[in-house]
LONUKE-141323 format. One record per residue (C-alpha): x, y, z. Coordinates in steps of 0.5 Angstrom, whole numbers, padded with zeros to 4 digits, always signed. Each point is the difference from the previous one (the first is absolute). Last residue first. Example, Ala and Ser with C-alpha at 12.3 -4.5 7.8 and 13.67 -1.06 7.14 Angstrom:
2
+0027-0002+0014-0002-0007+0002
***
This chain:
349
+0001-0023+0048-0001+0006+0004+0005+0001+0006-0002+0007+0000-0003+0003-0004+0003+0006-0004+0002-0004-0006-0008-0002-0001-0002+0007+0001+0004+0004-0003-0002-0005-0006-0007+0001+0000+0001+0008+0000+0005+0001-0005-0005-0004-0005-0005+0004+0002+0003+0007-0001+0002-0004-0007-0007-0001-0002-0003-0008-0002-0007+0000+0004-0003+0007+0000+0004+0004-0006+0000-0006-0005-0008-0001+0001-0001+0007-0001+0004+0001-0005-0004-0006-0003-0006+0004+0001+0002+0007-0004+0002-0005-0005-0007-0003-0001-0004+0007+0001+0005+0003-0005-0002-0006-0005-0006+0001+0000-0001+0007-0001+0005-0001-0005-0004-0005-0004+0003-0006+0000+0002-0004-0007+0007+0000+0002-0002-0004+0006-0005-0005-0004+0006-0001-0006+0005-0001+0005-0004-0006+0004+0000-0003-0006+0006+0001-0002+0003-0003+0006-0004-0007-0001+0003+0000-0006+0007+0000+0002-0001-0005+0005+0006-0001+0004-0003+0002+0007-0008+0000+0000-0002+0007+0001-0002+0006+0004-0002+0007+0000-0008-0003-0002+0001-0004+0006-0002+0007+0005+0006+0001+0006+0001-0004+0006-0003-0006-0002+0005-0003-0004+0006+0004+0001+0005-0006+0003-0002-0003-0007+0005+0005-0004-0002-0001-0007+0000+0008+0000-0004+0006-0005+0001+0007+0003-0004+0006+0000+0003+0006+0002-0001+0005+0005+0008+0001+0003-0001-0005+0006-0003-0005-0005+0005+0001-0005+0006-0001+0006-0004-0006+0003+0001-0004-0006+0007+0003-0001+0001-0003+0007+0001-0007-0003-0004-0007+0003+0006-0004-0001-0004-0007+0002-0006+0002-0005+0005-0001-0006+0001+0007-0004-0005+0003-0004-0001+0006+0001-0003+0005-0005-0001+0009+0002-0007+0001-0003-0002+0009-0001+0008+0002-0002+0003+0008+0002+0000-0002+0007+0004-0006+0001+0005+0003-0005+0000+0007+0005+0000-0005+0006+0007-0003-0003+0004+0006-0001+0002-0001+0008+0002-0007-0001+0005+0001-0005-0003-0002-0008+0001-0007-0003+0003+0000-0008-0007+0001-0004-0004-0004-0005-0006+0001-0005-0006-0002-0002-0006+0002-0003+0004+0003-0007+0005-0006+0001-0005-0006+0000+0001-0003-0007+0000-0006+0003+0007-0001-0003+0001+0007+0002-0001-0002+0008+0003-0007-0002+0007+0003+0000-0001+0005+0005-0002-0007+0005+0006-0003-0003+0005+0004+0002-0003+0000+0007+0001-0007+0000+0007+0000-0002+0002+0006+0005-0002-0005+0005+0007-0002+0003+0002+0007+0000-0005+0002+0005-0006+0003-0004-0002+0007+0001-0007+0003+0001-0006+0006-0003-0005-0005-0004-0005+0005-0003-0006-0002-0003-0005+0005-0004-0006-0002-0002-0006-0001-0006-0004-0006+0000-0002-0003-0007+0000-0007+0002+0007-0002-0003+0002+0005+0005-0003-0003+0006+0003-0007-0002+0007+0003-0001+0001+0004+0006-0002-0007+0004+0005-0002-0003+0005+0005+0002-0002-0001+0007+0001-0007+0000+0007+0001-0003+0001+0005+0006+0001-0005+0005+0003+0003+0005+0004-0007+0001+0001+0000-0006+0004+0007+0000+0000+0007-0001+0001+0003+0008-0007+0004+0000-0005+0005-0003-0006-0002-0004-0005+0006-0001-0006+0000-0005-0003+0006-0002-0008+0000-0003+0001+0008+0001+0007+0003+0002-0002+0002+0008+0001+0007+0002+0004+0004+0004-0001+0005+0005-0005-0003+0004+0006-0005+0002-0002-0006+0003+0003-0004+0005+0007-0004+0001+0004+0005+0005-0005+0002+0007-0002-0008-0002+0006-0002+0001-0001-0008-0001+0003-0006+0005-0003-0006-0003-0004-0002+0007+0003-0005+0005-0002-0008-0001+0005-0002+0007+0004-0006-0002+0002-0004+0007-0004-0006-0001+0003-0001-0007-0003-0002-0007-0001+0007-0001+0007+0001-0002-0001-0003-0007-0004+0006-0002-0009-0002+0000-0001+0003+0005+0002+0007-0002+0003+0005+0004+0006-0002+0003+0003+0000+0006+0004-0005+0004+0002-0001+0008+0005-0001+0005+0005-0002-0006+0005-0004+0001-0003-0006-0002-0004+0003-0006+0008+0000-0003+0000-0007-0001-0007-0001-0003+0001+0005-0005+0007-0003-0002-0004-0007-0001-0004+0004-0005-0005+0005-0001-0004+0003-0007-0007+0003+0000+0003+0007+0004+0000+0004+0005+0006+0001+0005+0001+0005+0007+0003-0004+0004+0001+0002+0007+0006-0002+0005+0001+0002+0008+0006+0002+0002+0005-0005+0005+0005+0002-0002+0001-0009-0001-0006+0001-0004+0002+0006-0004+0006-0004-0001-0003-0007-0003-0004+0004-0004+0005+0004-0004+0001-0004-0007-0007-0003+0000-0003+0006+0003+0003+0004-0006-0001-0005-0004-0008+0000+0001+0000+0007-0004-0007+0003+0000+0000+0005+0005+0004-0002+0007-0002+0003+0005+0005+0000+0006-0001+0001+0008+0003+0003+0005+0004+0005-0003+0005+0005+0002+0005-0004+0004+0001-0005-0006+0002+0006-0005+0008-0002+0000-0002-0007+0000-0006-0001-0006+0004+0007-0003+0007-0004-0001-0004-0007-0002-0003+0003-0006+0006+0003-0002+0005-0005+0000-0006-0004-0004-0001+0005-0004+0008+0000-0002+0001-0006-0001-0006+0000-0005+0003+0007-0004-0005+0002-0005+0002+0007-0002-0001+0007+0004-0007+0000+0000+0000-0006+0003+0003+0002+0007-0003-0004+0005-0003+0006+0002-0002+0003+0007-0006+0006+0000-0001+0003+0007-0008+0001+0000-0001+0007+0003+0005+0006-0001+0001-0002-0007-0006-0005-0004+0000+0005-0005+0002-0005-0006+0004-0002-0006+0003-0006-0001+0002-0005+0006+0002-0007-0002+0000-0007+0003-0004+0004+0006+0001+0000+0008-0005+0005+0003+0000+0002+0006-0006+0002+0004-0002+0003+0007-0005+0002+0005-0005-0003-0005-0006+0003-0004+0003+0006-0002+0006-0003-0003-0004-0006-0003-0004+0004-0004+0006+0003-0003+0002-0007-0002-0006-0002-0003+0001+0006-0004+0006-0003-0003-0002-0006-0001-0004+0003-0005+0006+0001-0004+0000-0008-0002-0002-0002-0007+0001+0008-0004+0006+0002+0005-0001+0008+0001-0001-0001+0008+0007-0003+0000+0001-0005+0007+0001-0007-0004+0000-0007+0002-0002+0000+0007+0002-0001+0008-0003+0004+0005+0002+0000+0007-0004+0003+0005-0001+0003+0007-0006+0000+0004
***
């Protein structure tokens, strides 16, 4: 089997997306071959086992010439792939479907999110199958949707002996934007404080150019709050840095919407933390004391008072069970090998 992929970014240093890059490594030995087709390539070591092809964003936003390349490298690369998987961006099957179908190359979808539109719908068409991870994202409505494991590296995100974790920390890291819903963190922050609890929070993400109002209105209501002492707020991190954080910080916060189901809650689990989530689709899986109702503030300081109250020995136990957890039902190695399977199937629908 021989695959195509096609991502936003190939850069093992990207704070959002440089995990991607270790999905990539772990396609190449699991598959005969790979090429990987990206909007823009930074740095990386993928030479001599994925071969890496840019649209060129690096270079300057050029849409003409996306579009020139894209079409190039799908028809000069069509002998060395037999099917394509595309990760999150429905735009490129919108954009390439019709040709993939008329080569004849079997299409995957790879996209999770609580969002969809009549544009989703029209690029399921063309694909032989879709993957997600959370049965609550837009794309599980479909019959051909497969729920697949979040994709972790757990040989990667796991705990340091070395290092030691920052007593009552706090960890919230993440594009700044209200879809991330920091807001509701912050005050959640703001009850617990009231309450005479002592903690560090760090919120480690940059905001999109559109969200740069927002996130200037957090700090501002971080000091207006008189939270600065006990909160403080970072640019985001490459990806390799990122265990360090996960490691360094006892309760890692999530609190995205259940059909987005982030890999940075699965990352503080892997590395030995503990985490406090809204994400319906961990019901059952992982003990409630972990989890809270989505857009309640005071519910969340609840649950962050009886967590930062643990002792250690408690607290140990339960995050050595949740990287447990993470390691058995949501790990790369078992990720690759779901999907090796399904692409390799012949005639699968």
């Amino acid at each position: 089997m021989k695959l195509l992929v096609i991502t936003q970014v190939v850069d093992s240093q990207d704070p959002v997306l440089g995990f991607f890059h270790n999905w990539l490594l772990k396609f190449s030995s699991n598959f005969d071959q790979v090429t990987a087709i990206c909007l823009k390539r930074g740095k990386n070591n993928l030479e001599g086992k994925v071969k890496v092809l840019s649209l060129g964003k690096e270079d300057g936003p050029s849409r003409p010439r996306y579009l020139f390349r894209l079409f190039k490298y799908i028809w000069r690369e069509r002998k060395n792939y037999d099917a394509v998987f595309v990760h999150m961006n429905q735009e490129y099957v919108l954009l390439a479907g019709w040709l993939w179908w008329l080569l004849g190359k079997k299409v995957y979808l790879w996209r999770n999110h609580h969002s969809g539109s009549w544009l989703t719908d029209f690029a399921a068409l063309f694909c032989q199958n879709i993957f997600c991870t959370s049965k609550y994202s837009y794309t599980a409505k479909y019959r051909k949707t497969i729920l697949m494991p979040v994709g972790i590296d757990t040989d990667i995100f796991k705990p340091l002996e070395s290092v030691c974790k920052i007593p009552n920390s706090i960890l919230f890291i993440s594009r700044i934007a209200p879809v991330k819903k920091p807001h509701v963190l912050l005050e959640a922050l703001k009850k617990v404080s009231a309450e005479g609890v002592t903690f560090q929070a760090d919120f480690y993400g940059d905001p999109l150019p559109s969200d740069e109002g927002y996130y200037q209105r957090l700090k501002d209501g971080v000091t207006a709050d008189n939270l600065s002492e006990s909160v403080r707020f970072y640019p985001g991190v490459p990806n390799t840095e990122i265990t360090l954080l996960y490691n360094q910080h006892e309760v890692s916060i999530n609190l995205s919407s259940s059909g987005m189901y982030d890999k940075t809650i699965f990352e503080a689990m892997s590395c030995g933390g503990l985490i406090l989530a809204c994400n319906r689709n961990l019901i059952g899986q992982i003990g409630k004391e972990f989890l809270f109702e989505e857009d309640d503030s005071n519910d969340l300081a609840q649950k962050l008072r009886i967590i930062l109250s643990l002792d250690q020995v408690e607290k140990r136990k339960s995050a050595a069970d949740l990287r447990r957890y993470t390691e058995a039902h949501h790990s790369l190695d078992l990720l690759v090998s779901r999907l090796k399977k399904v692409l390799s199937k012949p005639g699968n629908d």
